[in-house]
C-alpha positions in Angstrom: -35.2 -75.7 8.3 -32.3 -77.8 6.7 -32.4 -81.7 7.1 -29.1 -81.7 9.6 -30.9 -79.2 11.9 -34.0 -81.4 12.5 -31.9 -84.9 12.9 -29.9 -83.0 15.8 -33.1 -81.4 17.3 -34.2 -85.1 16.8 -31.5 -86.7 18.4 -31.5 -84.4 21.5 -35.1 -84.7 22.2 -34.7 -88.7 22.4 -31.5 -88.4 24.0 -33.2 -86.0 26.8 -35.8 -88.6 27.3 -34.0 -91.4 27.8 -32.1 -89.3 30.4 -35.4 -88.1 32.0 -36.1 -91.4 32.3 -32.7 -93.0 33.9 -33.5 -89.9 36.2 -36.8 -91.8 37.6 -34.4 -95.0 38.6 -31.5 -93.2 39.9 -32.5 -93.9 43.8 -33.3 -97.4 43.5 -30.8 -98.2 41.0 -27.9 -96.0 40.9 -25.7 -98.6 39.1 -28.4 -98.8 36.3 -28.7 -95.1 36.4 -24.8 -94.8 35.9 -24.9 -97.4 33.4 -27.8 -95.5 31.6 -25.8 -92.3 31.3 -22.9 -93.8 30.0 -24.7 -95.5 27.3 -26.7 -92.2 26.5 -23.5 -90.1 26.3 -22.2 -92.9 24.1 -25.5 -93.0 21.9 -24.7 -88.8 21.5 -21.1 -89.8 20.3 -22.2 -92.0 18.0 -25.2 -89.8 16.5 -23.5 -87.0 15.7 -20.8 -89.2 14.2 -23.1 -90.5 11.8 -24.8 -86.8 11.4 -21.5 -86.2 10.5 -20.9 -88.9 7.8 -24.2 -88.7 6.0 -24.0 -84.7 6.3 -20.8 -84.4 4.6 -22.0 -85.9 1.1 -24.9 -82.9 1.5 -22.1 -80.6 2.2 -20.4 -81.9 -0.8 -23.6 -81.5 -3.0 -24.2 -78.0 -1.8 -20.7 -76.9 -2.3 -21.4 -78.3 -5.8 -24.6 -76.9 -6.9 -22.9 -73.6 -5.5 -20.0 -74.2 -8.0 -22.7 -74.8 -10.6 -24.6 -71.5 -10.1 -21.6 -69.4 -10.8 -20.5 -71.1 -13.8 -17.2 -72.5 -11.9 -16.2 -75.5 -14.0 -12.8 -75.4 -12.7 -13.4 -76.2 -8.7 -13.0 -80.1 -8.4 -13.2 -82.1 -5.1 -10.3 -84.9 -3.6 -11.1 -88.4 -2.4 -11.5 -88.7 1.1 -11.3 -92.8 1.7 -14.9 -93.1 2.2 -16.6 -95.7 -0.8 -19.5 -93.5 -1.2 -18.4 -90.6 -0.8 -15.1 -91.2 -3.5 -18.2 -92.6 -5.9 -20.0 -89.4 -5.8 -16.7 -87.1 -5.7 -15.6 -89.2 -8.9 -19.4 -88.6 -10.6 -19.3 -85.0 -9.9 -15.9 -84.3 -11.2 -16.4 -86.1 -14.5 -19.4 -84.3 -14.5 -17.3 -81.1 -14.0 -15.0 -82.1 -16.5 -17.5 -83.0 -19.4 -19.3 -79.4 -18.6 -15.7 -77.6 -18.9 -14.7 -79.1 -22.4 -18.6 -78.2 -23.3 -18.4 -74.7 -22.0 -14.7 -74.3 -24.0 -15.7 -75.5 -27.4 -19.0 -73.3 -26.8 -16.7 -70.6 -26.5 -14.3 -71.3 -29.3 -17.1 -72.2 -32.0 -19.1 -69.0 -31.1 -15.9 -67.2 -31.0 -14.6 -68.7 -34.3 -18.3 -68.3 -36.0 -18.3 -64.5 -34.7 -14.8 -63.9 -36.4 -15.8 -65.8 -39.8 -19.0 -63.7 -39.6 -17.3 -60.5 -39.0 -14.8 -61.4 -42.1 -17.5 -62.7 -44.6 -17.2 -60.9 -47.9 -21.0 -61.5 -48.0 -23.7 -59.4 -45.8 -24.9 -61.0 -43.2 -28.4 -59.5 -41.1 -29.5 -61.5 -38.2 -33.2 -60.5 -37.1 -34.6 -60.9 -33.6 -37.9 -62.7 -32.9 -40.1 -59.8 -33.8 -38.1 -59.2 -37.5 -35.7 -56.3 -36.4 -32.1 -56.3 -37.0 -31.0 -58.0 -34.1 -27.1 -57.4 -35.4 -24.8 -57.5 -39.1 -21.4 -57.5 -40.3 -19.3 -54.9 -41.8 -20.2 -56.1 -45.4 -24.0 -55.9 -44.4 -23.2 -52.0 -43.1 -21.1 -51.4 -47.0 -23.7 -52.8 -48.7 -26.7 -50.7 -46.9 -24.6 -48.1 -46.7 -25.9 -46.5 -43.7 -24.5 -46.7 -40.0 -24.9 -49.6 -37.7 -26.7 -47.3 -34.9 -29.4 -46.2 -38.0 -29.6 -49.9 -38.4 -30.1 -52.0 -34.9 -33.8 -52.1 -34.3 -35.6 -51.2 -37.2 -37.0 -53.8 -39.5 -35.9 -54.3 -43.0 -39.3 -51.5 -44.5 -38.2 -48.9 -42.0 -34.8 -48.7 -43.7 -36.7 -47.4 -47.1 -34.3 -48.6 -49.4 -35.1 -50.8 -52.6 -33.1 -53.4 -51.1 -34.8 -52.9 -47.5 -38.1 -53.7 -49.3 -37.1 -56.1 -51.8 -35.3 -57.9 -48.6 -38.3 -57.6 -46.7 -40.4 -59.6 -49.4 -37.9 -62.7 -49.5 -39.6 -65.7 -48.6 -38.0 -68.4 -45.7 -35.7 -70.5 -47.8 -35.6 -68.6 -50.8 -32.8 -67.2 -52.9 -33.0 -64.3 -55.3 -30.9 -62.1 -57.7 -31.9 -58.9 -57.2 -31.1 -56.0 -59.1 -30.8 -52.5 -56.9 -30.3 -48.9 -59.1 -30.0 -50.9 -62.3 -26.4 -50.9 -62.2 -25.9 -53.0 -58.3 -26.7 -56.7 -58.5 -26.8 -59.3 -55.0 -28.0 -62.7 -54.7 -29.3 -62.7 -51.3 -30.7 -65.8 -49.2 -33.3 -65.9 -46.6 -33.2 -68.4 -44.1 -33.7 -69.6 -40.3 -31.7 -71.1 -37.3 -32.4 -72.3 -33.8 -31.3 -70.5 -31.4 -32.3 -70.7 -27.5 -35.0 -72.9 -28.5 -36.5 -70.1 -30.9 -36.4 -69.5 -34.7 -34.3 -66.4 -35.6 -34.0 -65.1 -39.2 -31.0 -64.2 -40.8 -30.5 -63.1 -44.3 -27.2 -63.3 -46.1 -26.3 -60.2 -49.1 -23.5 -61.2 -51.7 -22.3 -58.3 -54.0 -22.0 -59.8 -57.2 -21.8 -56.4 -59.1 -17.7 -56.3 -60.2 -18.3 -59.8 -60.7 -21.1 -59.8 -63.4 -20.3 -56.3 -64.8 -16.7 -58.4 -65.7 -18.3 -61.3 -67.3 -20.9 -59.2 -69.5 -17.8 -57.0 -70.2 -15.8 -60.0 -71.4 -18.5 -61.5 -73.2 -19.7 -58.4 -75.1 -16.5 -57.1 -76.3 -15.6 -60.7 -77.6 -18.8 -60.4 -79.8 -18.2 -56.1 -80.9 -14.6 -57.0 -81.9 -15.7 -59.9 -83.5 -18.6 -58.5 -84.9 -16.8 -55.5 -86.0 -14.3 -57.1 -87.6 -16.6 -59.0 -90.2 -19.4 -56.2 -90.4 -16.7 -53.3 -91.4 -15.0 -55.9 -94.1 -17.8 -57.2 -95.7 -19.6 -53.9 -95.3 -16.1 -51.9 -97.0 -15.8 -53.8 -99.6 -19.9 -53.9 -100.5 -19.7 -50.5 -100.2 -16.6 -50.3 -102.7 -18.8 -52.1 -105.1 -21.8 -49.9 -105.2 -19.7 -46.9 -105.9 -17.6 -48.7 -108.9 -21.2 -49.4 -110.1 -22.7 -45.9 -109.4 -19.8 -44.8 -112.0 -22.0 -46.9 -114.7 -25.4 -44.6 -114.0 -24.4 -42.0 -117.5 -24.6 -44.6 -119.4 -28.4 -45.1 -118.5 -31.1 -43.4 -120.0 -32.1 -39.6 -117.7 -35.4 -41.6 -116.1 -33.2 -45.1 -115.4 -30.5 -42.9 -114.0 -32.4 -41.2 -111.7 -33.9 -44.5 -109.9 -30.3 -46.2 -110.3 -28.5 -43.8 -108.7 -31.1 -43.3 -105.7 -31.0 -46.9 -104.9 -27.7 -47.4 -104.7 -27.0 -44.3 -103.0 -29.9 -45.5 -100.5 -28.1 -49.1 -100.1 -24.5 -46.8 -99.5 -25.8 -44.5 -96.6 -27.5 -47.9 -95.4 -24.2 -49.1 -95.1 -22.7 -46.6 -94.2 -25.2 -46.0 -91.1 -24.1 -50.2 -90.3 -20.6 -48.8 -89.9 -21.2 -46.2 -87.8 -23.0 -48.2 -85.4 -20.3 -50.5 -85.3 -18.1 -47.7 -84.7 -20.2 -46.6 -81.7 -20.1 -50.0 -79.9 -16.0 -50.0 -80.6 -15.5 -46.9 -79.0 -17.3 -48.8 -76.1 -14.7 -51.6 -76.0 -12.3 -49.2 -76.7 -12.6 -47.1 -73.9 -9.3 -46.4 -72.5 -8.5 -46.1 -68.8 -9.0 -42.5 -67.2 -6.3 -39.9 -67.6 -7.1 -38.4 -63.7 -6.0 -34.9 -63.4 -7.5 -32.4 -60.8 -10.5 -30.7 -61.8 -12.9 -28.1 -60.4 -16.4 -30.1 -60.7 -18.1 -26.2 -61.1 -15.8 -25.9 -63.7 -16.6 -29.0 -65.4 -20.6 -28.6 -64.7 -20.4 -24.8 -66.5 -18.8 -26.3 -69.7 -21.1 -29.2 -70.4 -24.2 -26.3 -69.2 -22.8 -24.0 -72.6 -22.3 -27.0 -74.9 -26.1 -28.3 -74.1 -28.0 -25.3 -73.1 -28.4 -24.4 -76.9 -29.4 -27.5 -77.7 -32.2 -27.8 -75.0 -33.6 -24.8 -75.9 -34.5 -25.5 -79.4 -36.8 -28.1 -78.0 -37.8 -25.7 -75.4 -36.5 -27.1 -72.2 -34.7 -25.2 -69.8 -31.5 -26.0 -68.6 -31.0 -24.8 -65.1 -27.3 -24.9 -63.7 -26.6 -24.7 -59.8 -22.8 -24.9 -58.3 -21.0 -24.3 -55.1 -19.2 -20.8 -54.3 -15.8 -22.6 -53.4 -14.4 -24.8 -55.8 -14.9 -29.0 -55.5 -11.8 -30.4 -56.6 -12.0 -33.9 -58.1 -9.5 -36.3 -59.3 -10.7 -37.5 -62.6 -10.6 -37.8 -66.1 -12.3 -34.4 -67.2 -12.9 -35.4 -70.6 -14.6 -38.8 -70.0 -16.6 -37.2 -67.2 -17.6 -34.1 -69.2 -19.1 -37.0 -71.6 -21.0 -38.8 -69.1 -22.6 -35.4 -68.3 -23.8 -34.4 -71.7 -24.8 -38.5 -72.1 -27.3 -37.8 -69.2 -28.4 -34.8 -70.1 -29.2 -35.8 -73.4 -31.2 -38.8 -72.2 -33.0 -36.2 -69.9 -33.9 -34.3 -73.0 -35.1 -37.4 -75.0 -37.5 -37.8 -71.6 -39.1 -34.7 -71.9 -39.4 -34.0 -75.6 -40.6 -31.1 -75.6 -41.4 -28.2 -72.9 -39.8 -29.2 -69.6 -37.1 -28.6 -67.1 -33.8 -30.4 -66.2 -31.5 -29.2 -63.0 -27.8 -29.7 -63.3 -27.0 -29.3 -59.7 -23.8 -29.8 -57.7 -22.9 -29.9 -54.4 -20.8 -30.6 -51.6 -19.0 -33.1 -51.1 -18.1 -33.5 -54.5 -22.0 -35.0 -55.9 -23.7 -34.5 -59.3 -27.2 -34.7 -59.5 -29.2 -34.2 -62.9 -32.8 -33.8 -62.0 -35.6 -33.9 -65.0 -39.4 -33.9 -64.9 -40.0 -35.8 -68.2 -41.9 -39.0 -68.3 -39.3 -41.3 -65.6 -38.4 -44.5 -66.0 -41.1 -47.5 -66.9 -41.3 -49.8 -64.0 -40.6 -52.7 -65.8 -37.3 -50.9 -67.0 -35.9 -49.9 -63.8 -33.9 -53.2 -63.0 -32.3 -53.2 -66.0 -31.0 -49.9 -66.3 -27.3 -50.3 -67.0 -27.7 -53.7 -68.7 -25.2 -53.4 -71.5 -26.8 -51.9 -75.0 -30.7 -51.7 -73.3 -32.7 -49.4 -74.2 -36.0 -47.9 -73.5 -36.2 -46.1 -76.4 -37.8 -47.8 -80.1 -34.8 -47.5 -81.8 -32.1 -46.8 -79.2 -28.8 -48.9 -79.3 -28.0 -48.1 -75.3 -25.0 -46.8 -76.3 -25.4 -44.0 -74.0 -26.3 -45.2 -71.1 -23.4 -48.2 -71.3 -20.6 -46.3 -72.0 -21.8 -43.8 -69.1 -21.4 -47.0 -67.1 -18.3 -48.0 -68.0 -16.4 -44.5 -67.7 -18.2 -43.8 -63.9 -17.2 -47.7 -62.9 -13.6 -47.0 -64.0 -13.6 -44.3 -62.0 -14.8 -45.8 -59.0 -18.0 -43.4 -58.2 -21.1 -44.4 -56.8 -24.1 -43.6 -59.3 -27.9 -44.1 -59.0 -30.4 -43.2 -61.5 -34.1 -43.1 -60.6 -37.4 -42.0 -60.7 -38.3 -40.8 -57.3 -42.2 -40.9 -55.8 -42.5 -37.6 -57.2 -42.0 -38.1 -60.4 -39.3 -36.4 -61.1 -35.7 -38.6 -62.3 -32.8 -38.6 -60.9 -29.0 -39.6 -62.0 -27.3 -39.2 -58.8 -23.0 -39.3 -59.0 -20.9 -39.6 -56.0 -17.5 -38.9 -56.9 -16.3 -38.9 -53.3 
């Protein structure tokens, strides 16, 4: 029962007394009993006059706490003359006021943070309290490369990615490089907010691939050209040298000839093995921009099977070749691409030796996937895959693998090599 109803059940049960009572005097004392009535009508006047002035501040509340509980920061009340009720009109509508400049830059900065987050080059992966993507930006969907439905819900594991996992193992404050399919590199950041009194997770991904593929680019072809440069001069003219003084060796006795000529010759193919290697890492800097024509990728994939089908079979490996029925038409460089094709299957062959099997195998749309069962890639080696002139082999120059690199990332094709859990290795091209 509300406070107003009792006072008025209040003041008509004292009122009805009092007239109960003027009742008991009305034959002795009709004046008094007139007198009595008047006063308790008065008394009724005034009572509800004052139920009146201390219910209209309740009123007043009420309407308020009503305004409050649907979020109405806009409903503000007028002075009505009365000293207390114009002080609590004035409090409530500052209050009002203070809540509606709150509730607007609330908006604003949520709405401002949700736009910068939306337009962040960077990926950025909020998780809910129990470590599932709560939401991410477009740059978070590039760089997983999956949907955003696949995504929402499942923790950072369930994605069963190398960067899901790798992700997953960041630490609360920590920031890591970390290198995904040897050639993709991210600095990523793990961290925490407060939000709604809880501690939510959110990880921010920054592609740093074009950037630090540029720079090592730079850097190394400032050190081949330079390199190359000195090494072929000095290397020329030592070379020129040796053969003005192999010209001397009939002058020397049969047994002194012999020995004379076989060391210098020695010291010239030396030299001569200095240049070529020099030559190999010019052609690297060297590589000109793709000449992109249209090109069946069946096509392409039978040529490179003739030219290296031979080859694997002296070693006894067989070369298995698998392509579409209609033809996958790619714009590319054919020449450049048929050399990243025999690169990789060359590496495959250095994999397996001897005795073993390597699929050449495309497919729709437009992928190349060169699958062989030799020995896979050492753990320890698989994050730096790519890395300009590594190699896994003793006395491998990379060569290979870089300039495979640096035609694919000219052409702006997704590539991924790997070994997968079952042991077999994979170099996975997208070319659409």
């Amino acid at each position: 029962m509300k406070l107003q109803t009792k006072y008025i059940f209040y003041v008509l049960l004292i009122h009805l007394a009092f007239a109960a009572l003027a009742v008991l005097i009305l034959e002795e004392h009709k004046g008094v009993f007139v007198l009595a009535e008047v006063l308790i009508a008065i008394s009724l006047i005034i009572s509800f006059y004052f139920m009146k002035a201390f219910s209209s501040p309740i009123n007043l509340i009420d309407t308020g706490i009503q305004s409050l509980k649907d979020r109405e920061f806009n409903t503000k009340f007028l002075r009505v003359g009365q000293y207390e009720m114009d002080s609590l009109i004035d409090v409530y509508n500052q209050m009002i006021d203070e809540l509606r400049s709150e509730r607007l830059n609330k908006i604003e900065q949520n709405y401002f943070l949700d736009k910068l987050v939306q337009a962040s080059p960077s990926g950025i992966v909020i998780l809910d309290l129990s470590e599932k993507i709560k939401t991410l930006n477009p740059a978070a969907l590039r760089i997983l490369g999956q949907l955003r439905t696949s995504l929402i819900g499942k923790s950072l594991r369930e994605l069963q990615t190398n960067l899901g996992n790798k992700l997953e193992a960041l630490n609360i404050g920590e920031s890591s490089m970390i290198n995904v399919e040897g050639s993709k590199k991210y600095k990523c950041q793990k961290d925490q907010f407060l939000y709604n009194g809880f501690h939510q997770t959110f990880i921010v991904v920054e592609d740093l691939t074009l950037e630090v593929l540029e720079t090592e680019k730079k850097a190394y072809e400032k050190v081949i050209r330079m390199m190359s440069h000195e090494v072929n001069n000095s290397i020329g003219a030592i070379n020129s040298i040796l053969t003005s003084v192999l010209s001397y060796s009939p002058q020397l006795d049969y047994e002194s000839k012999v020995d004379y000529e076989k060391v210098l010759k020695v010291a010239i193919d030396r030299n001569s093995g200095v240049i070529d290697l020099m030559k190999n890492f010019s052609d690297v800097v060297k590589l000109p921009a793709p000449n992109r024509r249209e090109y069946d990728l069946n096509a392409l994939a039978k040529t490179v099977y003739v030219l290296t089908e031979p080859l694997c079979r002296k070693q006894s490996i067989q070369l298995e070749l698998q392509t579409t029925k209609d033809e996958i038409m790619v714009h590319m460089d054919g020449n450049q691409m048929e050399q990243v094709l025999i690169n990789i299957i060359k590496n495959a062959m250095e994999s397996i030796q001897h005795q073993g099997t390597i699929k050449l195998q495309i497919s729709s749309p437009a992928k190349v996937v060169v699958e062989d069962d030799g020995k896979g890639i050492p753990e320890e080696a698989s994050t730096q895959l790519f890395t300009p002139f590594f190699s896994t082999k003793k006395d491998g120059q990379g060569i290979g693998l870089t300039m495979t690199r640096e035609i694919l990332m000219n052409h702006g094709f997704d590539f991924n090599l790997e070994t997968k859990p079952s042991g077999l290795t994979q170099f996975e091209i997208k070319l659409a």
